[in-house]
N, C-alpha and C positions, 0 to 999 in steps of 0.2 A: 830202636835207637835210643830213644828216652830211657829205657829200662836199663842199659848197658851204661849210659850218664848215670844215673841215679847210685852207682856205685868206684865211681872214680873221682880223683880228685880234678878238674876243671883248673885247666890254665888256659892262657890263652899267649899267641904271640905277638911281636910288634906290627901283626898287623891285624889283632883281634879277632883272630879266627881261633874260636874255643874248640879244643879236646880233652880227651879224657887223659891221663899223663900214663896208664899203663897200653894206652893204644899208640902211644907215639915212638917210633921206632928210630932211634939213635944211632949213626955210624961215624964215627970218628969227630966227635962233637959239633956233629951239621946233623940235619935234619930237613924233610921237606912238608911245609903243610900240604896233607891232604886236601885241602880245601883249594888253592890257589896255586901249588906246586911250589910255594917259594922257596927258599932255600932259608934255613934260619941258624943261626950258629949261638951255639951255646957255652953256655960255661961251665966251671967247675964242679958248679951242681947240677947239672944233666936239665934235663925237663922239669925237673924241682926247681931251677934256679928260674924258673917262666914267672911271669906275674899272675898272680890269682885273680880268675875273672867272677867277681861277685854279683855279679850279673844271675850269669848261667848259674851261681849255685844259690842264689837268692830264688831264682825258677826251678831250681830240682826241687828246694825246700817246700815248695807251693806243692808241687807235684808230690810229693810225698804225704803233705797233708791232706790233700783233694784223696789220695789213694788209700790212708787211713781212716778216712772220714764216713759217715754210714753211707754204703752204695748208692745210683740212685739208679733209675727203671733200669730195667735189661733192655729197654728200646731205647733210652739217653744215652745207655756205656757202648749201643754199637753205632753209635752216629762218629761217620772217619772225616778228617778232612782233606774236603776238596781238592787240596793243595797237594797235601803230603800224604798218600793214600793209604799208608802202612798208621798216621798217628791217627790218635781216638782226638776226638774233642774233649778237652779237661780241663780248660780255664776261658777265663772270661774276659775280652778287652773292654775296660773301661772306658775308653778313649773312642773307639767305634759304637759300644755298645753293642758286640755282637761276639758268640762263643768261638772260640778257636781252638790250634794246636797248640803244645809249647816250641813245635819247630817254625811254627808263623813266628812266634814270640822270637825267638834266636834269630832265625835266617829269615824269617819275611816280613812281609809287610809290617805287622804288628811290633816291630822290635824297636819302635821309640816308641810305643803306647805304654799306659799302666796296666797291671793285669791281675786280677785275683781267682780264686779258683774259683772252677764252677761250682759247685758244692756250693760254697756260701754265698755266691751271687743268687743260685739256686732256692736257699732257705730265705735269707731275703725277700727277695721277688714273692716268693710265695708266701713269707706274711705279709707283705706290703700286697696284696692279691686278694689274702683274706679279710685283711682292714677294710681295700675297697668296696667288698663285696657285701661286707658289715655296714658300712655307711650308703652302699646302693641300697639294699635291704630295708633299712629304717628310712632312707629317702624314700622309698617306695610305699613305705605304711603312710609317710607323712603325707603324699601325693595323694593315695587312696583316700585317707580322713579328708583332705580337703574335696577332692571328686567329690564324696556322699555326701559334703557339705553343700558342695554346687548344686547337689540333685536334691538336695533339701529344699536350698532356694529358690531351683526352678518349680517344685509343687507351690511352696509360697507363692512364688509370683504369679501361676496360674489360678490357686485360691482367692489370692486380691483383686486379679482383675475381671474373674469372674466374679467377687461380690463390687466391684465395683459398678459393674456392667450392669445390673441390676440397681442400684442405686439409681445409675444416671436413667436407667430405662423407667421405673420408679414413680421421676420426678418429671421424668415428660409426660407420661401416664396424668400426674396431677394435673401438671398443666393443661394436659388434653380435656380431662375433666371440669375442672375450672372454665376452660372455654367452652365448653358445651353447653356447659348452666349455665353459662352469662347470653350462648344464644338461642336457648331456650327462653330465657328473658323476655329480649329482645324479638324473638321472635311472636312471642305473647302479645308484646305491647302494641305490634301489628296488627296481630289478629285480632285484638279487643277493636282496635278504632274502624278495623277493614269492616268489622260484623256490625259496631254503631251506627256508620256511614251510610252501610246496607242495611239498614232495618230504618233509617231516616228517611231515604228515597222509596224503599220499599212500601212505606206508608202514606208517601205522599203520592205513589204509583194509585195504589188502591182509594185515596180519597178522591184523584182526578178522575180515576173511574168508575167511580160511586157518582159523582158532579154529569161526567157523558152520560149516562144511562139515565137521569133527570133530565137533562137538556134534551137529549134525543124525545124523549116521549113529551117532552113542551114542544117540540117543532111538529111532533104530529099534532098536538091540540091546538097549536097554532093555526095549520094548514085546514082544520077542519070550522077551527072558528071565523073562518075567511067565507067561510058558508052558513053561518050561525045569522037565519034571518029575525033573531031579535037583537033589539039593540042593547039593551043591558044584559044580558051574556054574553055580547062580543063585548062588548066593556068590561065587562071584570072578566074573563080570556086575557084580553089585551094587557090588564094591570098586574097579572100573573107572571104573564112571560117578560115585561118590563124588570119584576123585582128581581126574578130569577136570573137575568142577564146579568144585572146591577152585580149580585152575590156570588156570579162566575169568578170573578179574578182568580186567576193559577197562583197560586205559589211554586218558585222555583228555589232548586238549592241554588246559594251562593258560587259567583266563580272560581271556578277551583277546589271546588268543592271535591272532587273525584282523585284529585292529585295525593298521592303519598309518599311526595320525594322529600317531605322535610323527616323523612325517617332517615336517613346519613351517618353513619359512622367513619372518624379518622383512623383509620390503622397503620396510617406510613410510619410513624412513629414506633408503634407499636410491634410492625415487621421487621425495621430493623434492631431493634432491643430483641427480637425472638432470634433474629440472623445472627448477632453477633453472640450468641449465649455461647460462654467458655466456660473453663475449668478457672478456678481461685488460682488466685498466685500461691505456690505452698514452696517454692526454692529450700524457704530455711528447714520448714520440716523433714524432705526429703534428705536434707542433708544431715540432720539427725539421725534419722530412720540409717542412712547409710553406714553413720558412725557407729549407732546399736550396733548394725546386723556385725559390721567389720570386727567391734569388740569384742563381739558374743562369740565369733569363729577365730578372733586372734588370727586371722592368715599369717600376717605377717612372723610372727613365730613358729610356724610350722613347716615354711617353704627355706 
């Protein structure tokens, strides 16, 4: 049908039902549209005197350029439509945004839309397709550069807090050490006066018992001068065991002597100053460090 328009002059009658003017068959200055059966009466100039419908030849023009224009797939030129199962699809509704016939365009739906041929909606689309594809492409390198940037910073961040972890471990390490020699110290200072104390009594153990072992053996000379029938040897027996009583007196250590509770250390203090050990306030530097790293990768201009 298209093909058979494309070479006739297009009128149309009063009541806009376009033909071709060598298809329309005249008897006695009436005529019926094909389309409606109406009756249409003409004038002196036949089917010439019709109005010209600029329409329908504003869309053969289309169609002829779409039909001049380089091919496109032999799977695009055999797409029919739906509608109209004899036309090809060969222009484009702008107004739907979807390809049609030119008899959509004329007689259906599409005939108050705009329309251009598919062809050039065709090349179109297809660079507006390749631009995209241009700019997903470079989107895509710039997305990758920032990726290996992340995976750069996440090695960073695993190199920092591994060397940090060693610092902090480090410095309790010191302190651990530090505390050991101070109670190694301390523990010293103990054991000096624990072994004084014991070597004091120790020897005061050993001169009581040097003192028994003289007494003992004056109470046997005692016992036997009780039998001593002169009289001056039990006299001077008697003034013996007299002095040696006299020169008993014990010495004992002092009370308390034994005690070593004045050794005491405060450490409630000192637990909680170990309890509460943090990290330095560093807010600002971190915020530095963030702005470095941000500068050094520029995200911002790459996303």
């Amino acid at each position: 049908i298209m093909e058979l328009m494309l070479f006739q002059r297009q009128s149309a009658n009063p009541l806009w039902h376009s033909r071709g003017s060598s298809s329309v068959t005249a008897s006695g200055g009436r005529f019926r549209c094909p389309s409606c059966r109406h009756e249409v009466v003409l004038d002196r100039h036949g089917v010439y005197g019709l109005q010209r419908n600029l329409l329908v030849e504003n869309i053969i023009d289309i169609y002829r350029q779409q039909e001049s224009s380089s091919p496109l797939d032999p799977q695009q030129q055999q797409l029919m439509c739906e509608e109209h199962e004899e036309e090809k699809i060969n222009i484009y509704c702008l107004s739907c945004q979807t390809p049609t016939c030119s008899m959509c365009k004329v007689f259906g739906q599409h005939r108050d839309c705009d329309v251009a041929p598919l062809s050039t909606v065709y090349m179109r689309q297809k660079a507006e397709l390749s631009d995209g594809i241009a700019l997903l492409v470079a989107s895509n390198d710039n997305i990758q550069a920032v990726i290996s940037q992340m995976e750069i910073i996440c090695r960073t961040i695993q190199e920092n807090g591994q060397q940090q972890k060693a610092h902090l471990c480090g410095h309790f390490e010191s302190l651990v050490a530090i505390l050991e020699e101070r109670k190694q110290e301390l523990v010293g200072l103990i054991t000096r006066e624990q072994d004084e104390k014991l070597k004091h009594v120790q020897a005061l153990i050993h001169r009581h018992s040097d003192h028994l072992e003289e007494a003992v053996t004056l109470v046997e000379s005692a016992i036997q001068s009780m039998e001593e029938p002169h009289v001056p040897l039990f006299i001077q027996v008697c003034k013996t065991a007299r002095d040696l009583s006299v020169a008993s007196k014990l010495e004992l250590p002092e009370l308390g002597y034994e005690s070593m509770s004045h050794f005491v250390i405060d450490i409630d203090d000192l637990a909680d100053m170990l309890g509460n050990i943090d990290f330095c306030s560093s807010a600002p530097d971190d915020e530095e460090d963030f702005e470095e790293v941000e500068e050094e990768f520029d995200f911002g201009s790459r996303i």
